[in-house]
C-alpha positions as CSV (number, residue, x, y, z in Angstrom):
1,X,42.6,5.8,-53.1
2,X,45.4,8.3,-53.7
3,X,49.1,7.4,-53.9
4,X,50.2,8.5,-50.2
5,X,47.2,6.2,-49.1
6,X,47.7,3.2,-51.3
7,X,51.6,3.4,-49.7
8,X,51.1,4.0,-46.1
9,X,48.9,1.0,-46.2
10,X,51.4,-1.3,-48.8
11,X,54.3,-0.3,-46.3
12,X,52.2,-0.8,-43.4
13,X,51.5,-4.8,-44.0
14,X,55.2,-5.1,-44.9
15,X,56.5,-3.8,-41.8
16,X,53.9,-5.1,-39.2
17,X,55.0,-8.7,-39.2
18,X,58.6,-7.5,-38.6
19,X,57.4,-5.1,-35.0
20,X,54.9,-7.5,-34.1
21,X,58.1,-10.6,-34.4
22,X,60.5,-8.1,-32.3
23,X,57.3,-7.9,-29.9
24,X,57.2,-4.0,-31.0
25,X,53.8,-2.2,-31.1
26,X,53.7,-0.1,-35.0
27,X,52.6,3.3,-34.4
28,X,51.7,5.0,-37.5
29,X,53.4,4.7,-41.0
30,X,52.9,7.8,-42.6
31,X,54.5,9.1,-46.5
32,X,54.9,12.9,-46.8
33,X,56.9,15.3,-49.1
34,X,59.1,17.6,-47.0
35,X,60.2,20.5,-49.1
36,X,61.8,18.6,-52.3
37,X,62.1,14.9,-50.5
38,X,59.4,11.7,-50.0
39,X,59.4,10.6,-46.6
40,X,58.4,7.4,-45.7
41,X,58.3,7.0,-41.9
42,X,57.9,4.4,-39.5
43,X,56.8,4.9,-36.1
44,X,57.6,2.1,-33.6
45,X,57.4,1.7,-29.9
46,X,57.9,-0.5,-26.8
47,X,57.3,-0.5,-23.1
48,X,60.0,1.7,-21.8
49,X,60.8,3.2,-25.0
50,X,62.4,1.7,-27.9
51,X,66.1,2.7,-28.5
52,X,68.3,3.1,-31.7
53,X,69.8,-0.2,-31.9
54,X,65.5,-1.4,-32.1
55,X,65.1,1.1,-35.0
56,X,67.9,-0.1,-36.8
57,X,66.7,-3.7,-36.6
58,X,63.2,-2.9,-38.0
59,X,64.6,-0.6,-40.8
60,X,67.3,-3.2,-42.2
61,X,64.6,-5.4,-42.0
62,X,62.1,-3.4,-43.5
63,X,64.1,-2.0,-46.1
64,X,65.0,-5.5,-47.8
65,X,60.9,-6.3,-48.3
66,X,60.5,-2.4,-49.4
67,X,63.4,-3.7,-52.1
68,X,61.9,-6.8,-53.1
69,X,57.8,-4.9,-53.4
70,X,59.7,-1.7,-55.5
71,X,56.0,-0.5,-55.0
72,X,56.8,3.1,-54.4
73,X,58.0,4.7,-57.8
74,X,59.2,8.2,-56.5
75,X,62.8,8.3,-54.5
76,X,62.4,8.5,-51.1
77,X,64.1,8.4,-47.2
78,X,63.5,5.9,-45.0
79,X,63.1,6.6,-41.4
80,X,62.3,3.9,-38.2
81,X,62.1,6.1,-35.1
82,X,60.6,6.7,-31.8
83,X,57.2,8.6,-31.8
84,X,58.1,10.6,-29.1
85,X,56.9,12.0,-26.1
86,X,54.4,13.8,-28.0
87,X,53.4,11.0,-29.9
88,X,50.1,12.0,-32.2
89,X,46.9,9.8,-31.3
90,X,45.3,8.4,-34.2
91,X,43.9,5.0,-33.7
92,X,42.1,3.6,-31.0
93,X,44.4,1.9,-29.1
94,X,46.2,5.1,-29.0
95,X,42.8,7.0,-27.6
96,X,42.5,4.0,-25.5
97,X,45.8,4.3,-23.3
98,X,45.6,7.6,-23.3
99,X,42.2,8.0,-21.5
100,X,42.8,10.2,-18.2
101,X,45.8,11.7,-19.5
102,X,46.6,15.1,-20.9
103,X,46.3,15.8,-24.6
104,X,46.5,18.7,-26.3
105,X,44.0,19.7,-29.9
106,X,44.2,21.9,-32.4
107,X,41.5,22.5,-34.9
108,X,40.9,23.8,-38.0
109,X,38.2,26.2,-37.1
110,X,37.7,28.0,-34.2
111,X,35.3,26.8,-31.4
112,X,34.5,30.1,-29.3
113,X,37.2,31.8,-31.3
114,X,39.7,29.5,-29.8
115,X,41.5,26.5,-32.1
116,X,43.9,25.0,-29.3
117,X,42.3,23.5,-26.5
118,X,44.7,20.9,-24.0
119,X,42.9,19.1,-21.0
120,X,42.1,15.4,-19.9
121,X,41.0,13.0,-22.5
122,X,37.8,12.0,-20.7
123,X,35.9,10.2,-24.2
124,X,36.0,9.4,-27.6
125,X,33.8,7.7,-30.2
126,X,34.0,7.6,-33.9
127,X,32.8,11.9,-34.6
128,X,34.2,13.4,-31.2
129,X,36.7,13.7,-28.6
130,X,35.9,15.3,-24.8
131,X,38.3,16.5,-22.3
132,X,38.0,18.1,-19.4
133,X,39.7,21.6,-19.2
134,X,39.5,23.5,-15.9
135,X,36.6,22.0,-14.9
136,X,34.6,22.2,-18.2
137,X,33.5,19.4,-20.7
138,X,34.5,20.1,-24.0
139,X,33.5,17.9,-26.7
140,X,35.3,18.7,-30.2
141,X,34.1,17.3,-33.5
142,X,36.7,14.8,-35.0
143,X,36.7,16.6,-38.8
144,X,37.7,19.8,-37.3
145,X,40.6,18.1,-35.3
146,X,43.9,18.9,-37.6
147,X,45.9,17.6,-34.8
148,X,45.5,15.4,-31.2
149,X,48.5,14.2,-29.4
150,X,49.4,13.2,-25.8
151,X,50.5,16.7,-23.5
152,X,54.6,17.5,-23.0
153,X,53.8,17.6,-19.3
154,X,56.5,19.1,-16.7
């Protein structure tokens, strides 16, 4: 397992017992390098949308067991926020609520010549994702998929 692997999941069982406690739902934890910076991010979310004052609670709270583990050696940011409107799908609870809505894909090779594709999430499963675009069934190998998340929808 690499480093950024080894933390997301180390910072991920620290901080779940502190959402689930606040009756939060834990959207992703992900640990990225950003130009010269760590990043260790915290995705959190609640019916009707979770607000500052929630993503301060979590990140005091989160911060002082991060302190006491000292797990992650390199110097990094901190962030507890909102995963947006445009929130990423990446588990299966995330595929789940979002069945019958608008997503959008991009991919790391082209299907047809084409690498973004947006349309309704009709399926899933553990090697592909359909949608229905204009009509047409499109089913798109999960390996290929460099990035799914819900529609910005006007």
């Amino acid at each position: 397992m690499d480093k950024r692997s080894e933390y997301e999941m180390r910072a991920e069982a620290l901080i779940e017992p502190i959402v689930s406690a606040k009756k939060f739902e834990l959207v992703d934890v992900e640990y990225v390098k950003e130009g010269s910076d760590y990043y260790l991010r915290a995705y959190i979310d609640k019916e009707g949308g979770i607000t500052i004052d929630d993503c301060e609670l979590v990140s005091k709270a989160f911060e002082e067991k991060l302190d006491r583990e000292d797990f992650i050696k390199d110097a990094y940011i901190l962030e507890v926020s909102s995963p947006g409107l445009t929130r990423p799908l990446k588990k299966d609870k995330d595929f789940d609520r979002s069945i019958g809505k608008e997503i959008e894909i991009k991919t790391y090779k082209p299907i047809n010549k084409i690498k973004a594709f947006e349309g309704t999430l009709k399926s899933y499963d553990n090697n592909s994702v359909t949608i229905e675009s204009d009509g047409e069934s499109i089913t798109i190998e999960r390996d290929n998929i460099s990035l799914i998340r819900l529609a910005f929808v006007m």
